[in-house]
N, C-alpha and C positions, 0 to 999 in steps of 0.2 A: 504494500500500500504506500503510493509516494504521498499521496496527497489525505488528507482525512486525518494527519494524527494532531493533538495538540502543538501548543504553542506556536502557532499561525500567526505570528506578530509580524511578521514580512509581506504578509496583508494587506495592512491597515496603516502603513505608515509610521505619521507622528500622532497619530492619536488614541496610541496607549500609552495610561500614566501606571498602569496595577494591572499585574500578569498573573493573572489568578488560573491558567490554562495549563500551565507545564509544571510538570510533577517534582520540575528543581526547584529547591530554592534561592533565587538569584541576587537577594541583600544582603549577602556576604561580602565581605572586604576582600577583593581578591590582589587590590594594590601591588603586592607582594609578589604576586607570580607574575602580575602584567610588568612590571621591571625586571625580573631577571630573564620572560622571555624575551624584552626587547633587546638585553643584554647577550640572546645567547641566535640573534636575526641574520648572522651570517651562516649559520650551521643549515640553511636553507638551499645553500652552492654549492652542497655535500649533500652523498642519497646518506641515507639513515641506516640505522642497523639494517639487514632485510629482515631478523625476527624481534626484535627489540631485546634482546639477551640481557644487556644489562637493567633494564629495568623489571625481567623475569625475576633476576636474582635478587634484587634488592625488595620484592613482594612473594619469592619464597623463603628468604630470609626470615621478615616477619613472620611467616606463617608458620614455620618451624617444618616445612618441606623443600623439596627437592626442584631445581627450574624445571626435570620432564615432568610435573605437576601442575605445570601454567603453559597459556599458550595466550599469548600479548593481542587483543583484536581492535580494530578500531569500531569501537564502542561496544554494546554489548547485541548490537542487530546481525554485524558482521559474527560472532559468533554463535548466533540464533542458524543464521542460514552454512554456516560448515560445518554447525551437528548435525542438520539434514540435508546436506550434501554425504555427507561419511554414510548417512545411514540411507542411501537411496531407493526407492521404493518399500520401504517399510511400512509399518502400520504404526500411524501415532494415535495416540488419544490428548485431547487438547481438554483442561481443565477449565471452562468460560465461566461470568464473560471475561475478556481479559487482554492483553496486547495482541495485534492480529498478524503480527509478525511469524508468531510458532504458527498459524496455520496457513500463511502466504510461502512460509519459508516450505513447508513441506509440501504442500500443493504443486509449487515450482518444482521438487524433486521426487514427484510424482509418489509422495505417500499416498497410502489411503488414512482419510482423517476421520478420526470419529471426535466429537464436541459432546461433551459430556460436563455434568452437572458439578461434580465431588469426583472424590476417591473412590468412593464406595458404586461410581455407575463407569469403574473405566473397565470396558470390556475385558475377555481373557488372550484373544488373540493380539493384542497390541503389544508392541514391542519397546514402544517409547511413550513413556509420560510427561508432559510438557506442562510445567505448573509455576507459575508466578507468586513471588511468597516476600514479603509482602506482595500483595494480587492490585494489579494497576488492570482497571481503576476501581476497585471497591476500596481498597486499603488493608482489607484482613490478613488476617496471618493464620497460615495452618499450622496448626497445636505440632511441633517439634517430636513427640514421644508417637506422634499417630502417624508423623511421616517415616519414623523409625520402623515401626511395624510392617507399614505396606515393604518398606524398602527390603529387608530382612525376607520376609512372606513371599516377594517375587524376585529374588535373585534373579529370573531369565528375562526380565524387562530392563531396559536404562532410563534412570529417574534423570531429566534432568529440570532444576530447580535454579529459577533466575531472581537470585535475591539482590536486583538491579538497587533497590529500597532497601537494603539491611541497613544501613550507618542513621534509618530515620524511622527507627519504631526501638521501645522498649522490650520486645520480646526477645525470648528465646528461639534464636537460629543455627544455624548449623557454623560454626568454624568451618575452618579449610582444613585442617590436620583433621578434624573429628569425620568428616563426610570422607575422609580419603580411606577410612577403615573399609567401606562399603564399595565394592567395584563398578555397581552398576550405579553411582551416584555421580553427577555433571552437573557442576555449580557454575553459574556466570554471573558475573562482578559487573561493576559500572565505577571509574572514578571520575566518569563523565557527570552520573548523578550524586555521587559522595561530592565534588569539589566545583560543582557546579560550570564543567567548560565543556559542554555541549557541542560549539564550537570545532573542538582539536577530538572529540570521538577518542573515547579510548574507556576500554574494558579489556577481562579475561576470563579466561576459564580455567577450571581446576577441578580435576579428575585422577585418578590414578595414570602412572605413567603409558601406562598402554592402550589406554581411552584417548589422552590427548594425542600420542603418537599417531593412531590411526586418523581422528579431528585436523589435525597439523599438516596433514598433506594436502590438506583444499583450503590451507591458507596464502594468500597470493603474497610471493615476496614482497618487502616495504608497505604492505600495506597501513601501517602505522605509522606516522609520517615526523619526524626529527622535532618537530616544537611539541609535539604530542609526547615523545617519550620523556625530552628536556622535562616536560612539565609534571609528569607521573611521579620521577627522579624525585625534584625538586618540594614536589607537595609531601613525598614518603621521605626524605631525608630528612626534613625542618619539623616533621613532626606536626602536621598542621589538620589541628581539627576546627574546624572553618565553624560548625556550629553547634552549641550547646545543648544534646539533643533535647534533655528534661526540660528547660525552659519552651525547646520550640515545640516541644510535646503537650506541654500545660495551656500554650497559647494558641493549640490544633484543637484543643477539649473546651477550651472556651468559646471557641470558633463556633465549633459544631454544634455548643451548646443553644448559642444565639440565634443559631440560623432555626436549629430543629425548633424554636416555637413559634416559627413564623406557619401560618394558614396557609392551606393549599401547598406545601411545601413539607414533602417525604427527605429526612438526611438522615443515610444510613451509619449503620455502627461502621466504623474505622480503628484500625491498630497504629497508624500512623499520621501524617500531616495531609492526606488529602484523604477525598472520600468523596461516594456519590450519591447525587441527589436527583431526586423525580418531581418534576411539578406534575400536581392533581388534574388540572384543565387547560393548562397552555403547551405551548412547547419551548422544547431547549434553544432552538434557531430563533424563535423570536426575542427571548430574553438574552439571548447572545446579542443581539442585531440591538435592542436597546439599549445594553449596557456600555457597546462600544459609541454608538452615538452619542448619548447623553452622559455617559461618564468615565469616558477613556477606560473602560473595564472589560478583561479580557476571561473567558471564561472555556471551558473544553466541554461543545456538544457532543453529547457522549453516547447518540442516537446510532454512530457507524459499528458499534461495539457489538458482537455476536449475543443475542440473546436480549437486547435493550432497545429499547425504541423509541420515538421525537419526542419524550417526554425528560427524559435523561441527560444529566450533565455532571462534570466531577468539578471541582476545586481542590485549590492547593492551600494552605494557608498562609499567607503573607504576615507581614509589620503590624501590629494592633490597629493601628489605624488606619489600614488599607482594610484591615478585615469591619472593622466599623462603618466606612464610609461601603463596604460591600453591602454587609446587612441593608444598607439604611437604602441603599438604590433597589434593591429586590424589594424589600416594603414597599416604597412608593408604587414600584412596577406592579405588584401583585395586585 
């Protein structure tokens, strides 16, 4: 899907002041890294690693495993579509609703997809389970000890689990040493959504060595590109946790608080900073189309999503005051 996913601000111009649509959050200070890539602008008249090696080691480092345990992708899409590639014509079952990437990615590589509800409806012939956790866009989190079981229970299936969202919910999720116990477990990372640069696309995967090994072959050399790895480096060396998750978790709960007692307006339970919502009698497009008019406010119709329809939309939670002046525009609208 090129077109249809959030954060649509290349749209609209200059008349977004509040990015309420993309799942990052982008009031972070990134001062920091915008000087020392400007610092690091000629390394651009050099190709780049072709596998990003040094930046493998220095994020298997942290994790107390081995680099054949990571495989460096640019962002965490590009490793969506070389799980299914490796695994061509298989049989997946996709966990909805949820990014329409695992079922675009396998469709192109001619899986058979089944869309399924939970865990508990993914057929027996399927070979790959495709599950987002935290699950964009609802925000929930599947219970850790219940994915242990399935995992366990079907050894002949490959779980793989995109915890693009881990660094933005309080829950219990999987480490990278801990899911490495399990063979048929594929984990993919986002420091694109951890560090908010969208931008320069960079994520990985992490699997037992012989998972990635076989993944790794349908990754196209350099496809990670030199200010993209400078940047990974540079966020993992300095130690930089950009945001406060408990703060930003307390003012995601207040969020949602405010909004669910607004009339005519359904907002679902969330484990993290965004979550979705349903209007009762209008639709998502028109309240999108409103809020960018009258109040530079950007919002993700959440109608293209498998299983949801023109009543649906997600947010993300912003700055207190950006979520205040949100409330107070959908009151009036409604």
């Amino acid at each position: 899907m090129i077109n249809g996913h959030g954060d649509d601000i290349y749209n609209y111009g200059k008349k977004i002041v509040s990015n309420f649509s993309s799942n990052i959050y982008t009031r972070q200070d990134l001062s920091v890294l915008d000087d020392y890539l400007c610092s690091c602008i000629a390394s651009i008249h050099s190709y780049p690693e072709p596998d990003a090696i040094s930046l493998s080691r220095l994020i298997a480092d942290r994790n107390q495993v081995a680099t054949n345990n990571i495989c460096i992708t640019n962002g965490a899409t590009e490793a969506i579509y070389m799980i299914a590639q490796a695994f061509r014509g298989k049989h997946s079952a996709v966990i909805q609703p949820t990014f329409s990437e695992y079922g675009d990615a396998c469709l192109v590589n001619d899986h058979i997809v089944s869309m399924v509800k939970s865990i508990d409806d993914i057929p027996k012939q399927a070979d790959i389970v495709w599950l987002c956790n935290p699950n964009n866009p609802t925000g929930t989190v599947t219970d850790k000890e219940r994915l242990k079981e399935y995992i366990i229970s079907h050894p002949e299936k490959y779980i793989v689990i995109d915890q693009s969202y881990e660094y933005f919910t309080t829950k219990s999720l999987f480490a990278v040493s801990e899911a490495m116990q399990y063979k048929n477990v594929i984990l993919l990372h986002s420091m694109t959504k951890r560090y908010a640069i969208p931008g320069l696309r960079l994520g990985y995967i992490t699997a037992c060595s012989e998972t990635v090994a076989l993944i790794s072959r349908y990754c196209m050399p350099w496809s990670v590109n030199g200010l993209a790895i400078e940047a990974g480096k540079f966020l993992l060396e300095n130690g930089a946790e950009i945001i406060k998750i408990e703060e930003y978790i307390a003012e995601a709960k207040r969020f949602h608080k405010i909004l669910s007692q607004i009339e005519r307006l359904e907002v679902y339970d969330t484990d993290t900073h965004f979550f979705l919502c349903r209007l009762t009698d209008k639709t998502a497009s028109e309240l999108k189309e409103y809020l960018i008019q009258k109040h530079g406010i950007l919002i993700r119709d959440a109608s293209n999503f498998h299983g949801l329809n023109e009543h649906y939309f997600r947010v993300a939670t912003q700055l207190p005051k950006e979520n205040d002046a949100f409330v107070k525009a959908i009151k009036e609208w409604i």
